[in-house]
N, C-alpha and C positions, 0 to 999 in steps of 0.2 A: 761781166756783162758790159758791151758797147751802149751805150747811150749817145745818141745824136740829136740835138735842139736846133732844127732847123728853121730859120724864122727870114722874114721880108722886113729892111729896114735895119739902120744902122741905131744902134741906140747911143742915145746924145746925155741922156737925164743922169746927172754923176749920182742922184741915191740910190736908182735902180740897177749902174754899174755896181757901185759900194755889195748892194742885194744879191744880185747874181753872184760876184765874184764870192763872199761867204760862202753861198750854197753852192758851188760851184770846188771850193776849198770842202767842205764835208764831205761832199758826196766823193771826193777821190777815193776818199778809206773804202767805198764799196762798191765803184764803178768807174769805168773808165770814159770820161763826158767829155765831148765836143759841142760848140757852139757853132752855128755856121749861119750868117746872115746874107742872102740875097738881095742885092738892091734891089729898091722898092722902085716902080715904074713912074718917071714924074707922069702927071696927068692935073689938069685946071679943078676946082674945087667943084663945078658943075658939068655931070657927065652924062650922057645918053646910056639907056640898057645896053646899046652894042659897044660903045666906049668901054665900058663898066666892063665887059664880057673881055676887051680885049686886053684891057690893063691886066685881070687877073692871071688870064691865057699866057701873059709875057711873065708875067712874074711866077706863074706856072712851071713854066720850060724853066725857068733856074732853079724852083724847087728841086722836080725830078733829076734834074743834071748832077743834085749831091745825094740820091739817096741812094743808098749801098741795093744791088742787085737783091739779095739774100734778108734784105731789114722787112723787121715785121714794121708797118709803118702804124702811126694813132696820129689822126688828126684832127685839130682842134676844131672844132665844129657847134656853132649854137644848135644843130639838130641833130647830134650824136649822145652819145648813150651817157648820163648824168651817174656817176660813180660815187661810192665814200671812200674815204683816204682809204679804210679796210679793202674793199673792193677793187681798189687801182694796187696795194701791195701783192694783194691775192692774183692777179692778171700779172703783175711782173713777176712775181713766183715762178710761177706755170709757166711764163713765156723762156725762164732760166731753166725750169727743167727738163722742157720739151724739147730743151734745142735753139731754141732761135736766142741767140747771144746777140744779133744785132737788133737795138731798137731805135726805130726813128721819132721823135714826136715832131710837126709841125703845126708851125704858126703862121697863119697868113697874115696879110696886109690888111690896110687897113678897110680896103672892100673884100676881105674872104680869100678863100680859097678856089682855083678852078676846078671847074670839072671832071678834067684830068688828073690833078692832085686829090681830088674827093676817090675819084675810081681807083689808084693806084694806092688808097690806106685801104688795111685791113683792118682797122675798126676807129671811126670817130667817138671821139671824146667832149662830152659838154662839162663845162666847171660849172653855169647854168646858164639862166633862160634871158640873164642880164648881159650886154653886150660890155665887155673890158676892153681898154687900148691892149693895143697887139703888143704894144711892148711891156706894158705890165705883167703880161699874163708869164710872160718870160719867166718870171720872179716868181710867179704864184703857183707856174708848173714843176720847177726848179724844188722851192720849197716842198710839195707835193711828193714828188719823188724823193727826197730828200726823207720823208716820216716815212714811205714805203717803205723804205729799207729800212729804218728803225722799227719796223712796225714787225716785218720779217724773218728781223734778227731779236725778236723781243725784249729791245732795248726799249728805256722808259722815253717818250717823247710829250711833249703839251694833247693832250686831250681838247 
């Protein structure tokens, strides 16, 4: 399976590099993982609805520009579909066996996702109803996929 982590933003924070690159080193044994960051659109810390609208729309267009034609996309979304690690193994299962060997997951910035990145996934993903930095979630989706496959290959993982 291709796995691609496409996210907005450069990440800076060395224990959240230390984090990923780990999980990033495990997960070779059972996929083939790219990371791929978009810069992030500078913008003033106070922004109008249509400012808002436009930052994402630009940082939009660089998502789409890396996602493979043929990838089943999951995007991180607070109004997407709240999973258990069980459940998120079970959906990468199925998506192995049906065929779709490319998956995208994205991360947006730190105002969301556009419109266009919402339409172009085939299924949004919530971790939950609490909002994380974008660059966290990095680490937290990483790990996640990470117990997937140990959960799949009925390897013993943390409960």
């Amino acid at each position: 399976m291709n796995i691609s982590i496409i996210t907005v933003g450069k990440l800076k924070e060395k224990y959240l590099k230390q984090g990923i690159d780990e999980y990033l080193k495990r997960l070779s044994a059972y996929a083939k993982m790219e990371m791929i960051e978009v810069p992030d659109e500078k913008a003033p810390e106070e922004l109008s609805e249509t400012e808002m609208i436009q930052v994402k729309q630009k940082e939009g267009e660089r998502i789409l520009s890396k996602i493979h034609p043929d990838a089943h996309v999951i995007a991180l979304a607070i109004e997407g579909k709240m999973k258990s690690s069980e459940e998120l193994a079970d959906s990468l299962d199925k998506l192995a066996t049906y065929g779709k060997s490319k998956v995208a997951f994205v991360i947006g910035g730190s105002l969301g996702l556009s419109q266009e990145v919402l339409q172009r996934a085939d299924e949004k993903l919530s971790f939950s109803k609490m909002t994380f930095p974008h660059q966290l979630m990095k680490l937290i989706l990483l790990e996640q996929v990470y117990r997937a496959f140990r959960i799949n290959r009925g390897e013993p993982y943390h409960k």
